[in-house]
SEVEXLO-429687 format. One record per residue: residue number from 0; residue in one letter; x, y, z of N, C-alpha, C in turn. Coordinates in nm, 4 decimals. Atoms other than C-alpha are relative to their C-alpha. Example, Ala and Ser with C-alpha at 12.3 -4.5 7.8 and 13.67 -1.06 7.14 Angstrom:
<nodes>
node num->0 residu->A n_px->0.0890 n_py->-0.1190 n_pz->0.0000 ca_px->1.2300 ca_py->-0.4500 ca_pz->0.7800 c_px->0.0900 c_py->0.1200 c_pz->0.0000
node num->1 residu->S n_px->-0.0820 n_py->-0.1190 n_pz->-0.0060 ca_px->1.3670 ca_py->-0.1060 ca_pz->0.7140 c_px->-0.0770 c_py->0.1090 c_pz->0.0730
</nodes>
This chain:
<nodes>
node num->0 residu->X n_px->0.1097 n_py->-0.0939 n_pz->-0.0163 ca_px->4.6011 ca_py->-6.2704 ca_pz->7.9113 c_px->0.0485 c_py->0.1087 c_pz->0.0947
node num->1 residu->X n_px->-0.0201 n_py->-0.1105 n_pz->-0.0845 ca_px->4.6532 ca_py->-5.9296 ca_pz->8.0604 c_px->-0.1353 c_py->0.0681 c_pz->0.0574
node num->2 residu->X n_px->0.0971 n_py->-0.0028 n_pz->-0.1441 ca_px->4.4426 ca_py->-5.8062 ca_pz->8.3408 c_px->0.0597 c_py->0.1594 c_pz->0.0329
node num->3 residu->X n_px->-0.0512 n_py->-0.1122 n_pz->-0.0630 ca_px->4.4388 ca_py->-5.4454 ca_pz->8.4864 c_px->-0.0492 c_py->0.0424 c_pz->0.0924
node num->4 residu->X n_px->0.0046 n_py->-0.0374 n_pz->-0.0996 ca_px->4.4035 ca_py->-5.3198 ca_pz->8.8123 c_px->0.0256 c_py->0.1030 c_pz->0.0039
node num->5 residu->X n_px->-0.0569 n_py->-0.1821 n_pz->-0.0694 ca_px->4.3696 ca_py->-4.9432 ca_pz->8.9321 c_px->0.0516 c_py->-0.0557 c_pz->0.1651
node num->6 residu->X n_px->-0.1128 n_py->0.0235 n_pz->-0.1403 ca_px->4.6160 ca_py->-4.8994 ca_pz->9.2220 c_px->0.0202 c_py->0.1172 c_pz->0.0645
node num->7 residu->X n_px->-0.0323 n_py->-0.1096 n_pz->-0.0814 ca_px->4.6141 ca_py->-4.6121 ca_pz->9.4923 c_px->0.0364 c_py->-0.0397 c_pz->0.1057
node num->8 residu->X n_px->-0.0713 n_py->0.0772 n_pz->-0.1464 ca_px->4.8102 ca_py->-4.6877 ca_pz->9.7850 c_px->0.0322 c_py->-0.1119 c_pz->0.0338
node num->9 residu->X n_px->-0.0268 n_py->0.1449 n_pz->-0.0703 ca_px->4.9023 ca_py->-5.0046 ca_pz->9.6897 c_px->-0.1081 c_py->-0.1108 c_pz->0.0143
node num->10 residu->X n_px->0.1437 n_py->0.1112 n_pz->-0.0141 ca_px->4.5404 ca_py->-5.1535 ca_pz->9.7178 c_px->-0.0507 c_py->0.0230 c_pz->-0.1440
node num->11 residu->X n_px->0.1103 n_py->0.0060 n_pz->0.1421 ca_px->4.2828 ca_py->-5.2023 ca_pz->9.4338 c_px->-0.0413 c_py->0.1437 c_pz->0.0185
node num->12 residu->X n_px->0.0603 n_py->-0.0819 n_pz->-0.0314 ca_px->4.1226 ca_py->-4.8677 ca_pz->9.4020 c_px->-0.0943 c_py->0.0145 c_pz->-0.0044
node num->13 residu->X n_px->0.1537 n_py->0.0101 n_pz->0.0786 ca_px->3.7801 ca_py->-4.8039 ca_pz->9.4148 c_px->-0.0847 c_py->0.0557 c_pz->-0.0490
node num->14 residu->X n_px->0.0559 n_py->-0.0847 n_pz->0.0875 ca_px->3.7358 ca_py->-4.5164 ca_pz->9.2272 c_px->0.1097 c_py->-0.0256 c_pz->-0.1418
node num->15 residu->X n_px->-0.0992 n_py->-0.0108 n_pz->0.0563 ca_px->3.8792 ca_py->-4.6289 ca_pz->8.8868 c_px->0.0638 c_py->0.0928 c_pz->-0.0680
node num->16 residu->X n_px->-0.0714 n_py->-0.1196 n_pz->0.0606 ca_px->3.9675 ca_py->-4.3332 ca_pz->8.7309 c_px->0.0603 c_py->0.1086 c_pz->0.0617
node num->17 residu->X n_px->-0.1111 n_py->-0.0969 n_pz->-0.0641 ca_px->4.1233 ca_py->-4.1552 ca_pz->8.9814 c_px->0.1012 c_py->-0.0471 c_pz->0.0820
node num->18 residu->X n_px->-0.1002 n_py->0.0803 n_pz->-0.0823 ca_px->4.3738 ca_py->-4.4343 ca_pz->9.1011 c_px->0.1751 c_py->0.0595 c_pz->-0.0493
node num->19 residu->X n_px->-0.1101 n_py->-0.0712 n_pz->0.0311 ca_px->4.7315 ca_py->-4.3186 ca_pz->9.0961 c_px->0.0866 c_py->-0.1359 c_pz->-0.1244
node num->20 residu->X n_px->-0.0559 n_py->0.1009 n_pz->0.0535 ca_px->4.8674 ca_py->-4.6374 ca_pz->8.9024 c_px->-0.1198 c_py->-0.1282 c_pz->-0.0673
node num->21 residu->X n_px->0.0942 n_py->0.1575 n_pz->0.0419 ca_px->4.7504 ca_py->-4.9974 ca_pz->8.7326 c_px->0.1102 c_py->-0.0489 c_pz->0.0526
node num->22 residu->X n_px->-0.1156 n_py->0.1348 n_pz->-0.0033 ca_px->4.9186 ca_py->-5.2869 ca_pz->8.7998 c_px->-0.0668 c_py->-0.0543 c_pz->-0.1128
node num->23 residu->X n_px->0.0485 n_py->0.0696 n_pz->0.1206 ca_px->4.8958 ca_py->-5.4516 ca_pz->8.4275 c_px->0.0740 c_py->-0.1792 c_pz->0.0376
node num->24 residu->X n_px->-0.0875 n_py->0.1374 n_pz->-0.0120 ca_px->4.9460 ca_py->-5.8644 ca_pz->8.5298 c_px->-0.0485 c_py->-0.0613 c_pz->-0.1166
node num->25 residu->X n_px->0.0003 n_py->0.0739 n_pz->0.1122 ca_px->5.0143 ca_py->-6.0875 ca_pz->8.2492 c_px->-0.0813 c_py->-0.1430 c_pz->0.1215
node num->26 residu->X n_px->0.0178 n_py->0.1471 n_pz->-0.0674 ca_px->4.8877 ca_py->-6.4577 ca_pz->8.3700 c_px->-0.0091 c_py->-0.1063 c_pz->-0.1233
node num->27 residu->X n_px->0.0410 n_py->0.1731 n_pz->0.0671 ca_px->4.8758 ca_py->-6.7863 ca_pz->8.1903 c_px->-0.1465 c_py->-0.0401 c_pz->0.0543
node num->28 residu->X n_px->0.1477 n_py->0.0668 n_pz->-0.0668 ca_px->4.4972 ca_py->-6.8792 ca_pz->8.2356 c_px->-0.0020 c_py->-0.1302 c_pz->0.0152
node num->29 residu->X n_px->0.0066 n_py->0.1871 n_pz->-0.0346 ca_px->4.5619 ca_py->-7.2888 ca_pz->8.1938 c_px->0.0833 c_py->-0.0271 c_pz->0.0691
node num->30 residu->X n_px->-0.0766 n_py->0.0688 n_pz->-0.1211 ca_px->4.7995 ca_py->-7.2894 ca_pz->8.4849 c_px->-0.0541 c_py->0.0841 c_pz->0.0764
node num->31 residu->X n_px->0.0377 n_py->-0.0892 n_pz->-0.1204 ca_px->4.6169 ca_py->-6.9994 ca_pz->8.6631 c_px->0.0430 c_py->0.0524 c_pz->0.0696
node num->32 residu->X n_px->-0.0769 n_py->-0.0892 n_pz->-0.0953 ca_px->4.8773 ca_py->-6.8307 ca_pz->8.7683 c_px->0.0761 c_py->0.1273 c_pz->-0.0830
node num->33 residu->X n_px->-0.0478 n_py->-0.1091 n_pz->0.0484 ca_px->5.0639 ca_py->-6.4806 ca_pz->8.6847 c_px->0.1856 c_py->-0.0335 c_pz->0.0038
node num->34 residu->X n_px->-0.1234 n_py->0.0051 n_pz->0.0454 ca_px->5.3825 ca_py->-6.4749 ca_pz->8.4874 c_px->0.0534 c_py->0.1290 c_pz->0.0039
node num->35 residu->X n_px->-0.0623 n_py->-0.0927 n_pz->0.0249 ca_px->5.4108 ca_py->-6.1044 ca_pz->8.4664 c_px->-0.0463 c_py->0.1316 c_pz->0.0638
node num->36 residu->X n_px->0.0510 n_py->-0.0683 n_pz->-0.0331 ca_px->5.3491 ca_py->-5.7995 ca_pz->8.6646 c_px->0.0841 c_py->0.1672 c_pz->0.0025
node num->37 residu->X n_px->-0.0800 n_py->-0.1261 n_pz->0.0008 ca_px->5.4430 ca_py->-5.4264 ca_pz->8.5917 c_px->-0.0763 c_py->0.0924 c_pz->0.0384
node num->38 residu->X n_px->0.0789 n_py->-0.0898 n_pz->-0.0735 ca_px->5.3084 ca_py->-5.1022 ca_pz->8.7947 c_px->-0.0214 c_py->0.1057 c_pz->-0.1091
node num->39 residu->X n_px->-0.0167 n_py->-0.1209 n_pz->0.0857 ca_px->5.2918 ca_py->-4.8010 ca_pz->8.5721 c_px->-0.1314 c_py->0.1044 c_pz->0.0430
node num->40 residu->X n_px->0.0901 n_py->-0.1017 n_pz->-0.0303 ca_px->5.1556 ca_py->-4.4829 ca_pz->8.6218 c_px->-0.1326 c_py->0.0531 c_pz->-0.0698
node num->41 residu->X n_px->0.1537 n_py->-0.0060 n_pz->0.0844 ca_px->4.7813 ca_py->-4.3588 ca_pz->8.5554 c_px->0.0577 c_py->0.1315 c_pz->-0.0697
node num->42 residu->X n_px->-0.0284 n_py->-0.0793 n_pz->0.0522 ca_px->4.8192 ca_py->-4.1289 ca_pz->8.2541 c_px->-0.1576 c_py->0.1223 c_pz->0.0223
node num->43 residu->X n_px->0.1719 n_py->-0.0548 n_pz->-0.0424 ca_px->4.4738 ca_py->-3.9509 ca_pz->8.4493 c_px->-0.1059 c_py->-0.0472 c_pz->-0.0513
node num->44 residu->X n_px->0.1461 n_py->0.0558 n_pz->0.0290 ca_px->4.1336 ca_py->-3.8964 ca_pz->8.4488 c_px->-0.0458 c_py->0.0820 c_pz->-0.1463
node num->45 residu->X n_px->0.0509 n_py->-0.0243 n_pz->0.0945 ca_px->4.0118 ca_py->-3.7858 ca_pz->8.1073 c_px->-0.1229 c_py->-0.0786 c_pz->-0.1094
node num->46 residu->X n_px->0.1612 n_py->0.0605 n_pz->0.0133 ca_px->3.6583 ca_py->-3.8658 ca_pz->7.9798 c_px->0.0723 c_py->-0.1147 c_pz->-0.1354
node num->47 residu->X n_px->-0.0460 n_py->0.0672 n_pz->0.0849 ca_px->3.7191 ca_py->-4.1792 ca_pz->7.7194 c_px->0.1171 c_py->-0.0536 c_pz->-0.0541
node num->48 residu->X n_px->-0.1444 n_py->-0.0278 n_pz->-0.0038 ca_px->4.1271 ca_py->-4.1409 ca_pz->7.7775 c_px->0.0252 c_py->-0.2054 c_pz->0.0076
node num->49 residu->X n_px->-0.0200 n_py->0.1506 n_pz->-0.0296 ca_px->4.1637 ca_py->-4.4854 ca_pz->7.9690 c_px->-0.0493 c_py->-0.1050 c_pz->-0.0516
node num->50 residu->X n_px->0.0509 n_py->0.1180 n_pz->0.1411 ca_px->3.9906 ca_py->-4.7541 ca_pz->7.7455 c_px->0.0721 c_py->-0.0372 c_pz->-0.0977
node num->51 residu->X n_px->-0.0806 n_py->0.0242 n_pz->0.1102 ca_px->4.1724 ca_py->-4.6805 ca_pz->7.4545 c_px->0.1265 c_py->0.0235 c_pz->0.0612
node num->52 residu->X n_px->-0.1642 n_py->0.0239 n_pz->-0.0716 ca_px->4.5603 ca_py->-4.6380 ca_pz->7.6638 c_px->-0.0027 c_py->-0.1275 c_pz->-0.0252
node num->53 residu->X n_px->0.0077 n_py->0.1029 n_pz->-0.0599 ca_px->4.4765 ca_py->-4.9643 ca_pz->7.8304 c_px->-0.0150 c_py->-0.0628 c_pz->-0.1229
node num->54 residu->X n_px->0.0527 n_py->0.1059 n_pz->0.1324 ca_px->4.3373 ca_py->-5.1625 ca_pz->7.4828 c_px->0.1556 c_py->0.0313 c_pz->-0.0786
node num->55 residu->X n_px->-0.1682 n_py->0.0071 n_pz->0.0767 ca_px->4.7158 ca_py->-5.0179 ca_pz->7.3611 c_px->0.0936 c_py->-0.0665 c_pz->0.0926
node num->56 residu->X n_px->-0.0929 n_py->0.0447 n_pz->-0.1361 ca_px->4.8656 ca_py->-5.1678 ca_pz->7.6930 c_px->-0.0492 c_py->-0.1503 c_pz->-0.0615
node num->57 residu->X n_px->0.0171 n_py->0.1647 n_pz->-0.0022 ca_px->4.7294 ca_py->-5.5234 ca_pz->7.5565 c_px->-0.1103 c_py->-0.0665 c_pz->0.0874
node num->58 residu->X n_px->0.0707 n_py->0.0593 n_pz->-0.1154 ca_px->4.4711 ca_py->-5.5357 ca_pz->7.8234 c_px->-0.1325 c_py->-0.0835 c_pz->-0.0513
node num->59 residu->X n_px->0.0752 n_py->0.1033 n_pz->0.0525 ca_px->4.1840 ca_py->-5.8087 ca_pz->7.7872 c_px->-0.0929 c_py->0.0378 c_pz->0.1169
node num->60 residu->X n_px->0.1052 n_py->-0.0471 n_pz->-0.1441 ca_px->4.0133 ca_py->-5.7316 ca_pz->8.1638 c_px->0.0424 c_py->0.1036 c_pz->0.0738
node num->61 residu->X n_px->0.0182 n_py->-0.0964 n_pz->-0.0909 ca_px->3.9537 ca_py->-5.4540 ca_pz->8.3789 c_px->-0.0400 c_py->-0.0590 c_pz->0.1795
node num->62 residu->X n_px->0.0617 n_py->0.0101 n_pz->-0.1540 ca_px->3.8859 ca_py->-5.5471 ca_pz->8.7551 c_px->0.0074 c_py->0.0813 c_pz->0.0879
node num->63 residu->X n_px->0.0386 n_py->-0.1423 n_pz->-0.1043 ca_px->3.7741 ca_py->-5.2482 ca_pz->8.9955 c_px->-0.0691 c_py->-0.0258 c_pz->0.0617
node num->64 residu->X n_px->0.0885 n_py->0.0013 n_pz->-0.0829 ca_px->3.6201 ca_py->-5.1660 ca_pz->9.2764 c_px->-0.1348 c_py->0.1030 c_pz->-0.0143
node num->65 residu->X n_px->0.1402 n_py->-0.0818 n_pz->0.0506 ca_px->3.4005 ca_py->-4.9127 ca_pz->9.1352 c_px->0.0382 c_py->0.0352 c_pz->-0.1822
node num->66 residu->X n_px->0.0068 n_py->-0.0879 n_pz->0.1612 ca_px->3.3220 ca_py->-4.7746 ca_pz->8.7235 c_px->-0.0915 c_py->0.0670 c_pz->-0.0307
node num->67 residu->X n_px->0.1123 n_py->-0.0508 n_pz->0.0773 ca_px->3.1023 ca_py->-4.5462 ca_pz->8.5743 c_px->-0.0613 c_py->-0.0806 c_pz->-0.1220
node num->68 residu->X n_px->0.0967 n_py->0.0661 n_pz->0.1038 ca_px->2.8283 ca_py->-4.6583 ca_pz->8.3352 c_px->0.0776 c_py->0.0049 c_pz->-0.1296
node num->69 residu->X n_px->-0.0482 n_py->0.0239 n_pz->0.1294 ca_px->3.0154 ca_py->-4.5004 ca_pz->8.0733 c_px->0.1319 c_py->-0.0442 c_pz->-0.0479
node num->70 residu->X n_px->-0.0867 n_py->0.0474 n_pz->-0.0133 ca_px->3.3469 ca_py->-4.5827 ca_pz->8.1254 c_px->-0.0547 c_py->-0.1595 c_pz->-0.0502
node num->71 residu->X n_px->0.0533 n_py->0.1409 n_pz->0.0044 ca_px->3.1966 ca_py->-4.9587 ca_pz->8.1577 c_px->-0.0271 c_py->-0.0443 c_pz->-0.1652
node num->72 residu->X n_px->0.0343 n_py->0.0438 n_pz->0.1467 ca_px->3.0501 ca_py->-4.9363 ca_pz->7.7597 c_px->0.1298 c_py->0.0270 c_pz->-0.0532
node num->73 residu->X n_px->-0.1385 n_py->-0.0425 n_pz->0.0965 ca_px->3.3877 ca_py->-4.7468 ca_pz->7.6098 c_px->0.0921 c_py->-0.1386 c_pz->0.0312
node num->74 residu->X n_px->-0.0750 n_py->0.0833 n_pz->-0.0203 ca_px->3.5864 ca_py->-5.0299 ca_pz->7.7616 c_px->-0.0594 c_py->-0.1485 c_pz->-0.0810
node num->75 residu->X n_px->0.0566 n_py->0.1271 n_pz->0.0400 ca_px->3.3493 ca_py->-5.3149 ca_pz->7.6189 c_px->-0.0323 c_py->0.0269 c_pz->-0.1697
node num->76 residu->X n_px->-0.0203 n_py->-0.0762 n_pz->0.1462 ca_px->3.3482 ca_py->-5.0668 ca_pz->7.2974 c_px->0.2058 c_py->-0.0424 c_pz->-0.0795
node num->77 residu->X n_px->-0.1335 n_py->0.0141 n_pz->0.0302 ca_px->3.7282 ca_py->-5.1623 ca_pz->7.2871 c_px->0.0122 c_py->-0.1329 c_pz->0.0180
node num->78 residu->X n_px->-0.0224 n_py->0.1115 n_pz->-0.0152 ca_px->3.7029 ca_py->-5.5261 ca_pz->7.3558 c_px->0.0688 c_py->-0.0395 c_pz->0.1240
node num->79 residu->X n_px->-0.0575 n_py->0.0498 n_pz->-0.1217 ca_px->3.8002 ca_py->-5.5287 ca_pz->7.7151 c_px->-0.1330 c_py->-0.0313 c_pz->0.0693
node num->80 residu->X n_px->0.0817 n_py->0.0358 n_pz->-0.1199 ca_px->3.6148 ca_py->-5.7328 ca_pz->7.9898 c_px->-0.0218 c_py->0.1246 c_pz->0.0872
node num->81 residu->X n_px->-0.0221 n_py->-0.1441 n_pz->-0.1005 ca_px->3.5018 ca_py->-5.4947 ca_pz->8.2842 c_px->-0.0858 c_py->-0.1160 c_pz->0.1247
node num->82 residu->X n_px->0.0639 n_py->0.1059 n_pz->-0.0948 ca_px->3.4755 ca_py->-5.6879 ca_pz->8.6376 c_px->-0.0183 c_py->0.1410 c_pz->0.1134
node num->83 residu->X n_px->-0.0204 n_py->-0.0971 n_pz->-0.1343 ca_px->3.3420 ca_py->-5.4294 ca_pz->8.9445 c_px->-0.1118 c_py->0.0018 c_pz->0.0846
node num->84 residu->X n_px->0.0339 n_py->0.0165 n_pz->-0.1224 ca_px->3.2608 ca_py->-5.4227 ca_pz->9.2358 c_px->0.0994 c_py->-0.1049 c_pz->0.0814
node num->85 residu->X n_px->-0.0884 n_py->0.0669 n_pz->-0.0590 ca_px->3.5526 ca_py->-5.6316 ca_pz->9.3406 c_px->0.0498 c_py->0.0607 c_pz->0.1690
node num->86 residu->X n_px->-0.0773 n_py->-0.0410 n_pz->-0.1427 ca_px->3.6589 ca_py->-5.6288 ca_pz->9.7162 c_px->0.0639 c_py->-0.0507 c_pz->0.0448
node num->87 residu->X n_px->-0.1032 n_py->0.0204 n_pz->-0.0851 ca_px->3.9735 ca_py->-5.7855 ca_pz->9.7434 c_px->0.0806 c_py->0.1160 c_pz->-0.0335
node num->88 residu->X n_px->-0.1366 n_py->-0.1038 n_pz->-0.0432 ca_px->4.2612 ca_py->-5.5375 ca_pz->9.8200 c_px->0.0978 c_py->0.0185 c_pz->-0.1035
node num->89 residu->X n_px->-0.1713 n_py->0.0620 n_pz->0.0805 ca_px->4.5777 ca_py->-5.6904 ca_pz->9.7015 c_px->-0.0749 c_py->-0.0061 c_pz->-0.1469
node num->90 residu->X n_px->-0.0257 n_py->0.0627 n_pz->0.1280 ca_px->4.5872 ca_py->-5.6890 ca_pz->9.3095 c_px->0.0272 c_py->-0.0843 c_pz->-0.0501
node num->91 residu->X n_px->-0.0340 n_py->0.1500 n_pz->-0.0016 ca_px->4.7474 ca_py->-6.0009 ca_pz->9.2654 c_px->-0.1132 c_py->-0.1005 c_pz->0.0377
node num->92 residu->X n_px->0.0968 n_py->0.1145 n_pz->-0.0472 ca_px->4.4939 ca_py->-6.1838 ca_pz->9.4642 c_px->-0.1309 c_py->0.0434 c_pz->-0.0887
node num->93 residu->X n_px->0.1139 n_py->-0.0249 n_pz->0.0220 ca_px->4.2219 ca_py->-6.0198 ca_pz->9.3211 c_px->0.0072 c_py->-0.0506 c_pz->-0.1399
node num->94 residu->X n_px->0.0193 n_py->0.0518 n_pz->0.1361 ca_px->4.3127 ca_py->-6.1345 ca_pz->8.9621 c_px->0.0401 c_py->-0.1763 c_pz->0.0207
node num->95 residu->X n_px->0.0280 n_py->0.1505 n_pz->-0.0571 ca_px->4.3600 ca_py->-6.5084 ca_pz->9.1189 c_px->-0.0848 c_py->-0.0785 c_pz->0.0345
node num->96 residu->X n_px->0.1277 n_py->0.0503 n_pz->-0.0587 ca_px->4.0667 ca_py->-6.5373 ca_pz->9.3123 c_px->-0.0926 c_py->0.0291 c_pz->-0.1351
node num->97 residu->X n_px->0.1172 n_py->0.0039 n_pz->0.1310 ca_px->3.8782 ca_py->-6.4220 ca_pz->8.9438 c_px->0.0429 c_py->-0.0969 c_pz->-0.0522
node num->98 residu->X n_px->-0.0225 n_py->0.1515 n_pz->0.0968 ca_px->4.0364 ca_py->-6.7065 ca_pz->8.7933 c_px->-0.0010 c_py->-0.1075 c_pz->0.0732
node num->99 residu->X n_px->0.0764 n_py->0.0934 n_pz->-0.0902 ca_px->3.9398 ca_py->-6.9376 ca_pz->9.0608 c_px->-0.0936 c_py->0.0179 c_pz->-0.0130
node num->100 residu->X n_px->0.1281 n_py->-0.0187 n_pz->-0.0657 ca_px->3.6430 ca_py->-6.8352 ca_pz->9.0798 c_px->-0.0641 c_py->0.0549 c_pz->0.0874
node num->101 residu->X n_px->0.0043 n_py->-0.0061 n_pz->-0.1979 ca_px->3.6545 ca_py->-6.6795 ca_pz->9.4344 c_px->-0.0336 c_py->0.1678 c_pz->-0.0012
node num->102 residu->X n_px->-0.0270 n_py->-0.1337 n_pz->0.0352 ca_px->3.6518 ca_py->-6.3286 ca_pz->9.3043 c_px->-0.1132 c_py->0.0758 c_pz->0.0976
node num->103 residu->X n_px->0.0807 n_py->-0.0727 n_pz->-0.0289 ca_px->3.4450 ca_py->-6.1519 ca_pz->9.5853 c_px->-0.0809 c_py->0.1356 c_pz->-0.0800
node num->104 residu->X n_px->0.0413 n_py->-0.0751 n_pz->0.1084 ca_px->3.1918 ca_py->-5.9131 ca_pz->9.4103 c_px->-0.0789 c_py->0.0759 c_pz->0.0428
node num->105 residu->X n_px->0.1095 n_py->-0.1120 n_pz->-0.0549 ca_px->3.0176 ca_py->-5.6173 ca_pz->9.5729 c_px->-0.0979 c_py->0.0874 c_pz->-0.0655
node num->106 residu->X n_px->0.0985 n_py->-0.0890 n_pz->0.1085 ca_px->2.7864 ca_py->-5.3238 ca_pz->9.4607 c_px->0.1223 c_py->0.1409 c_pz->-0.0545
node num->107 residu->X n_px->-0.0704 n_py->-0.0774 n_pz->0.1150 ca_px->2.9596 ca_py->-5.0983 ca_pz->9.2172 c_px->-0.0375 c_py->0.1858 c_pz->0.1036
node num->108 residu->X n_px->-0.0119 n_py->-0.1042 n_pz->-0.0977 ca_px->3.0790 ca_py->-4.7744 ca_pz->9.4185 c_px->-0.0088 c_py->0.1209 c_pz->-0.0646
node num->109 residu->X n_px->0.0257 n_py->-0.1678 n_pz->0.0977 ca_px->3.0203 ca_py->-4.5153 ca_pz->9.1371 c_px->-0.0841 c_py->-0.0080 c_pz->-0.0754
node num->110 residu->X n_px->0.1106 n_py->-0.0316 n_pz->0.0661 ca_px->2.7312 ca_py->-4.4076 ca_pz->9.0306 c_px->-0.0188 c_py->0.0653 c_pz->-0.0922
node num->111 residu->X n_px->0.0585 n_py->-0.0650 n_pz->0.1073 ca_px->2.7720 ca_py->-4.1952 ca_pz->8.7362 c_px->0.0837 c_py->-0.0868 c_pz->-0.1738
</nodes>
């Protein structure tokens, strides 16, 4: 299962569409742990752009710290999960602690 993370500075970002990077991690879900992790750059912000990239990247979940409403349907229009309001940091952990269970879960930091 692949998993994507916006990435600005290295942390989760929590505006997703204006993060400078993803981190796309592969993981094995029945051992719960990540087999594969590659950074790649955000190809920007363009209205409906990222959904369909990402659904060509293989991706299955989204986890952010913030999304727009519509962002949120185009992505679930493509068959990707969408997790936000997330407030761990680290990428890695943050797609660990969702598959634990542990996944801290705040209020969604973008309002449109």
């Amino acid at each position: 299962m692949r998993y994507a993370i916006p990435v600005s500075g290295g942390l989760v970002s929590p505006h997703f569409g204006h993060c400078e990077y993803f981190a796309l991690i592969d993981v094995d879900e029945s051992k719960r742990n990540i087999i594969g992790k590659e950074l790649i750059p955000s190809p920007g912000h363009q209205p409906g752009l990222l959904p369909e990239w990402l659904a060509e990247q293989g991706v299955a979940f989204v986890i952010s710290g913030g999304m727009g409403s519509r962002a949120q349907t185009l992505f679930r229009q493509n068959r990707i999960g969408v997790i936000v309001g997330a407030v761990e940091s680290d990428p890695e952990k943050a797609v660990l602690s969702y598959l634990d269970g542990q996944l801290a879960i705040g209020d969604n930091i973008c309002d449109h």
